[in-house]
C-alpha positions in Angstrom: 119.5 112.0 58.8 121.2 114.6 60.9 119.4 116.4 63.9 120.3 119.6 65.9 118.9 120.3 69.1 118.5 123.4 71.1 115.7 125.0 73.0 115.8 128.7 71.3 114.2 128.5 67.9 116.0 131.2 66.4 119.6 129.3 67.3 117.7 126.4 66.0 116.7 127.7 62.8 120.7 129.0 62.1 121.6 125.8 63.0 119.7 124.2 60.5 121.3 125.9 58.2 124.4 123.9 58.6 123.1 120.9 58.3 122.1 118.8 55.0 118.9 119.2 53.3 117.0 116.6 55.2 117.9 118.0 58.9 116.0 118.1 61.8 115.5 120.4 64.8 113.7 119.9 68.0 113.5 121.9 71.2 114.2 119.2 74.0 117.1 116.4 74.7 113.7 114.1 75.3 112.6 114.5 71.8 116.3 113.6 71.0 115.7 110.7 73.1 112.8 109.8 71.1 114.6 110.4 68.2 117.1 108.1 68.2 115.4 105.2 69.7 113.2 105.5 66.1 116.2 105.6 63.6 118.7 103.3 63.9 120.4 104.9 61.5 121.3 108.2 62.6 125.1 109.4 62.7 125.1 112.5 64.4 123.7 114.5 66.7 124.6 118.5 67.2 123.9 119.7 70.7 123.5 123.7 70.4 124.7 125.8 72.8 121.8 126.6 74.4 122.0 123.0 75.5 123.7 122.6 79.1 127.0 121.8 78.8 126.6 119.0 81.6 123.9 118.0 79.7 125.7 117.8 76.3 128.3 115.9 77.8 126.2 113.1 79.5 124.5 112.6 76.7 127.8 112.4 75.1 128.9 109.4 77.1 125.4 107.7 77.1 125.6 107.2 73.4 129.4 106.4 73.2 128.3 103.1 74.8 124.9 102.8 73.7 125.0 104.0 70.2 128.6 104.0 69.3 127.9 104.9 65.6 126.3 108.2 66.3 129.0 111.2 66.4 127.8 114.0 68.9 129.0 117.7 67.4 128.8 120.1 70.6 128.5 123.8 69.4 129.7 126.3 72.1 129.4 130.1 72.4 132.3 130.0 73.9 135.4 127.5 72.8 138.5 127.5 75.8 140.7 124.3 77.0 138.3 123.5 80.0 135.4 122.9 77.0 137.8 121.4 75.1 139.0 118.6 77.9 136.0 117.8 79.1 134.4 117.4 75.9 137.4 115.3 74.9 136.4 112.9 78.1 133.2 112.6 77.2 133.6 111.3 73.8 132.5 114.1 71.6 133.0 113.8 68.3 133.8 117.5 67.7 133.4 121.0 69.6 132.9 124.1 67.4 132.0 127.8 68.1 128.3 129.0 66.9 129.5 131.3 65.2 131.3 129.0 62.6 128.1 127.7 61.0 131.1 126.4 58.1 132.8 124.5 60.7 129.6 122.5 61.8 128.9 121.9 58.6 132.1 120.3 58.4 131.7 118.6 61.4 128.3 117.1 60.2 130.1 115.6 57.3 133.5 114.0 59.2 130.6 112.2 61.2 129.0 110.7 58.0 132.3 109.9 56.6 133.0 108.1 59.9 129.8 106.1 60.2 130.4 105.0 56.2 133.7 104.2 57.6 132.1 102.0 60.4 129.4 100.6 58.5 132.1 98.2 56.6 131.9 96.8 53.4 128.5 94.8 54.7 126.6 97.8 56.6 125.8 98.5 60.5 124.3 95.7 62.1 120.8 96.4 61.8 118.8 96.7 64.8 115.1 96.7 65.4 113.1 97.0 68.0 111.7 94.8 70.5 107.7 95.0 72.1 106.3 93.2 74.6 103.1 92.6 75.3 102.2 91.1 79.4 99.9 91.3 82.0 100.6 89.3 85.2 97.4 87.8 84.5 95.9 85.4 82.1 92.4 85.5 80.1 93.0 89.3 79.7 93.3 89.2 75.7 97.0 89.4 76.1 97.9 86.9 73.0 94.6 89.1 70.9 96.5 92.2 72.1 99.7 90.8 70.7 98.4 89.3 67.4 96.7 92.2 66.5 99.5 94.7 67.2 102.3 93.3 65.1 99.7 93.2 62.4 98.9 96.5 62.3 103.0 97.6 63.1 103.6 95.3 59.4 101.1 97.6 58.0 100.6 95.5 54.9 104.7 94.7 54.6 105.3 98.5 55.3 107.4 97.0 58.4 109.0 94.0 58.4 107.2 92.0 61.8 108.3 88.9 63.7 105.3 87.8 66.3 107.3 85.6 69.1 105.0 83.2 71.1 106.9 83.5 74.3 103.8 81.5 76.1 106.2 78.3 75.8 103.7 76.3 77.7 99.9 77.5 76.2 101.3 79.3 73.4 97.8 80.3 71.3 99.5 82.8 68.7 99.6 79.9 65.6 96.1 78.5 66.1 94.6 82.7 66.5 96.5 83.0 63.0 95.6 79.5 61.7 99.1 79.0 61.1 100.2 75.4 61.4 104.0 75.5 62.1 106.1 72.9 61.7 108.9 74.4 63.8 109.0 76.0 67.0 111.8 77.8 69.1 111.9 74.4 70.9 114.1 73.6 67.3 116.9 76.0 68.5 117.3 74.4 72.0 121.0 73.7 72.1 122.1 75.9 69.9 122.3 79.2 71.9 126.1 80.0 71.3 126.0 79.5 68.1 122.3 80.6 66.8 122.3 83.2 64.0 119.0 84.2 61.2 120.7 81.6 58.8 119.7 78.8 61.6 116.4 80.9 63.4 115.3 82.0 60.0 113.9 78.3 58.8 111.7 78.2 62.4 109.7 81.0 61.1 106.4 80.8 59.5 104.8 82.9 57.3 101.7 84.6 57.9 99.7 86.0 54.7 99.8 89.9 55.9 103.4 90.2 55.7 104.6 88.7 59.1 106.7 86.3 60.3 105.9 84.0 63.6 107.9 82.1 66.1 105.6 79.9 67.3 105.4 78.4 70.7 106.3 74.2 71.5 103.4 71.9 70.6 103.9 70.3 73.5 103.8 72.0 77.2 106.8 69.8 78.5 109.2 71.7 75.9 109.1 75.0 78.1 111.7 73.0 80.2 114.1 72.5 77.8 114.5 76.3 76.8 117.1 78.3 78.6 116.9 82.0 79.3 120.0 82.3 76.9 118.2 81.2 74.3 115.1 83.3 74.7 117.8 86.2 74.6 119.6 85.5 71.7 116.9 84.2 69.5 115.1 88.1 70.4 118.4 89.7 70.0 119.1 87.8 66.4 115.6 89.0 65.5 116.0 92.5 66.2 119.0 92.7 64.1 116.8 91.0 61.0 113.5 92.7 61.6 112.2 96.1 62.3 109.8 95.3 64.9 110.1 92.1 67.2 106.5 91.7 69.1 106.6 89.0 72.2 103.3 87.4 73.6 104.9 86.8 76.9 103.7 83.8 79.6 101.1 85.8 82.5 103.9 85.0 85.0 107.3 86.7 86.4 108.9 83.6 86.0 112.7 82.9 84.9 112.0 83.5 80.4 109.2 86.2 81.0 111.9 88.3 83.2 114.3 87.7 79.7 112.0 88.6 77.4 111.5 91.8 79.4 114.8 92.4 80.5 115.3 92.5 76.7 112.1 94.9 75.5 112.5 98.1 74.4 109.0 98.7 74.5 106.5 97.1 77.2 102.2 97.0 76.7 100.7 96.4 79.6 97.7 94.8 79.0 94.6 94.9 81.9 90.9 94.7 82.1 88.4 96.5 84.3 88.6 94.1 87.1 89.8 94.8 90.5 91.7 91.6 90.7 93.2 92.3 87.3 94.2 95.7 88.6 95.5 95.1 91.4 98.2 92.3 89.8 99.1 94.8 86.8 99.9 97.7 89.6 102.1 94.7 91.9 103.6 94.0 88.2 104.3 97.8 87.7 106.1 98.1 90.8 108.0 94.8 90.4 109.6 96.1 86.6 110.1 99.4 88.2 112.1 97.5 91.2 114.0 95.8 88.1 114.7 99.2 86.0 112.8 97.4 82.9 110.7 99.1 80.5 111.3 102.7 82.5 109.3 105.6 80.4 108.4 103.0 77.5 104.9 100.9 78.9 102.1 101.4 77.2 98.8 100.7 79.1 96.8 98.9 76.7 92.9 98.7 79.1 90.9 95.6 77.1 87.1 95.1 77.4 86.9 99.1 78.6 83.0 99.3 79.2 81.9 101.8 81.3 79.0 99.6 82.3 81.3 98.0 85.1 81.7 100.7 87.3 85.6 101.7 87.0 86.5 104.7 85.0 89.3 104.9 82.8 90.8 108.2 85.1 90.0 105.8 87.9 92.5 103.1 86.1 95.3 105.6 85.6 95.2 106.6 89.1 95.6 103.8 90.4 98.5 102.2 88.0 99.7 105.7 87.9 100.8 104.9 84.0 98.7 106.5 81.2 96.1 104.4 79.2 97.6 104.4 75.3 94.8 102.3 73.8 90.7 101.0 75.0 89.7 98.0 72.9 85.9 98.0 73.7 84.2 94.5 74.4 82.7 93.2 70.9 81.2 90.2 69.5 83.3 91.3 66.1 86.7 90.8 68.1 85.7 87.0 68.7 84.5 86.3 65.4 87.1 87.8 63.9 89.8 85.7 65.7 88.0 82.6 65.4 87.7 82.8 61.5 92.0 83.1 62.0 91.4 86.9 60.5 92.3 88.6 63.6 90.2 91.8 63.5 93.2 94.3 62.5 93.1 92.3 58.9 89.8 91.2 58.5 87.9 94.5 59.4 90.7 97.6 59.3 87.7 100.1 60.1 86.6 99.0 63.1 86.7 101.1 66.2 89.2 98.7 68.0 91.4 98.4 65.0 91.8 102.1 64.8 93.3 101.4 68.6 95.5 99.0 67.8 96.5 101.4 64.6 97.6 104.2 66.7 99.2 102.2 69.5 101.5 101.0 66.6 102.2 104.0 65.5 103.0 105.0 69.0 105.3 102.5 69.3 106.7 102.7 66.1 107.1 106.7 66.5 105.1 107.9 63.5 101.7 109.0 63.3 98.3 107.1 63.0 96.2 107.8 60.1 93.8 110.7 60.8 96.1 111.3 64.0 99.0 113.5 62.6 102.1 113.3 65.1 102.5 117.2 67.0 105.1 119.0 65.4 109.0 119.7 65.9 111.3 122.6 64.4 112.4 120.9 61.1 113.5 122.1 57.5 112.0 118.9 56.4 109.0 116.8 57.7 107.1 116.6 60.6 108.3 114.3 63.6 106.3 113.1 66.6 106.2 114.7 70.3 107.8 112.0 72.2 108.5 113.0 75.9 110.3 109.7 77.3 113.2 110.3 79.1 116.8 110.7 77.5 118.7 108.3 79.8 116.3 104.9 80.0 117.6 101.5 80.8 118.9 99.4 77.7 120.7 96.5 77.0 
């Protein structure tokens, strides 16, 4: 669906005009950013002239390599040869005046008939995206966090889900689901050159609420045998099969946990009200930003958030310096829940702490929670969520 961005609304609004029914506007280049990360099947993007043309043109070349398919239309007040060769340089698909709304429109529709052109006879590789969920430190409710959260993202098969138990040593995700597996990603070890979904796809098991798993080895010992190749193609084979690829990562920076999160798009930091806790999920922090992964997508996801213990929840975002996205309140229900193999998202949907994993879903996932409508953008369609992460973000 085509978007057009420009920070004047009345621009924005003749803009729209140009585009087909189904257009969007927004105000911002990080909305754009936001945008695009959400549809992997977006083909163009106009950039109005209200846009910097410095800006335009960056973004230009940021998508020629990261999102190839995607045609940017640059719209100019003003149309001369140093617009022209500059644009050319940046890859831009076309350059037209603003006054010309027939010639964007024109535009628009070269860039559809390109990306049919691209897609081939079988389509564009899909591409989905990949959340992590870590804390440096273990008995935090990182694998509940996990479980949890790609059940609410497959929203009763709304989303197609794949939960990877990443914990290759103490992997708990199968026995929190009562799943019993009889393949693991241990199956695909020496296979990493040639592993696509035909050979992955018969190491998944099926979990009744519309989600796939990738359980961990049986046996501790396997963690040896799998490579850090392997843990990247078997994620990146995934991503192109499902919409949402959830990891329950190892509480360690160790060789696979640094793959798996050198591959994320998305990154939940999971942490409890403990000082100790604290203090390894800010040292964690500073080691991903050191490492450029997960810039401007973490999610602070603060478990057992009592305010008995002493430690506020401003207290917590001061000191990580990263905003809290979710509080899952200690509770008895939680427990039970995950012990009967219903993990609370499925077994009680109400419940305070399944409303949080809800919304951080639909954070992730860039729509809205129920109850929680996303903030508005210019549109002549529907509503789109306010997403302020940065345009330019580290990606594979």
């Amino acid at each position: 669906m085509p978007v057009v961005v420009d920070p004047d609304s009345s621009t924005l609004s003749e803009l729209l005009t140009a585009l087909p029914p189904g257009g969007h506007g927004m105000d911002s280049t990080e909305k754009l950013a936001a945008w695009l990360d959400n549809r992997p099947d977006e083909y163009v993007a106009v950039i109005g002239p209200g846009v910097d043309l410095a800006v335009a043109l960056e973004i230009c070349e940021t998508l020629r390599f990261t999102r190839p398919t995607v045609s940017v239309v640059v719209v100019r007040d003003h149309v001369d040869t140093d617009v022209l060769t500059k644009a050319m340089h940046a890859g831009v698909r076309d350059v037209v005046p603003g006054t010309d709304l027939a010639a964007i429109s024109g535009a628009v529709e070269r860039a559809y008939q390109l990306w049919i052109a691209l897609r081939g006879p079988g389509g564009v590789a899909r591409q989905g995206r990949i959340a992590a969920v870590f804390s440096p430190k273990g008995g935090v409710g990182k694998t509940t966090a996990a479980v949890n959260l790609a059940l609410a993202l497959a929203d009763r098969g709304a989303r197609q889900v794949c939960l990877v138990d990443l914990d290759l040593a103490f992997g708990d995700v199968a026995i929190t689901l009562q799943l019993f597996p009889s393949h693991s990603i241990e199956h695909a070890v020496g296979s990493e050159e040639a592993l696509d979904f035909r050979l992955l796809e018969p190491m998944l098991t099926r979990h009744e609420d519309s989600l796939m798993v990738l359980a961990a080895p049986s046996t501790p010992d396997a963690r040896d045998r799998i490579t850090p190749t392997l843990v990247a193609r078997t994620l990146r084979v995934l991503a192109e099969n499902f919409d949402f690829v959830v990891v329950d990562t190892a509480p360690a920076f160790d060789e696979l946990t640094l793959t798996a999160l050198d591959e994320t798009d998305e990154c939940v930091m999971v942490a409890t009200l403990d000082v100790p806790t604290l203090k390894n999920v800010k040292v964690a922090l500073e080691t991903m930003d050191a490492l450029g992964i997960a810039q401007g997508h973490r999610h602070l996801l603060l478990n057992r958030a009592d305010d008995e213990v002493g430690i506020s929840a401003e207290k917590v975002e001061a000191i990580l310096g990263l905003e809290i996205a979710a509080q899952v309140a200690t509770s008895v229900e939680i427990a039970a829940a995950t012990n009967a193999g219903r993990p609370i998202v499925a077994a009680k949907p109400e419940h305070g702490s399944s409303t949080q994993f809800v919304q951080l879903a639909a954070r992730l996932a860039g729509t809205s929670a129920p109850g929680h409508p996303a903030s508005p953008t210019t549109s002549n369609a529907s509503e789109e969520p306010r997403d302020e992460r940065r345009f330019f973000r580290r990606r594979r």
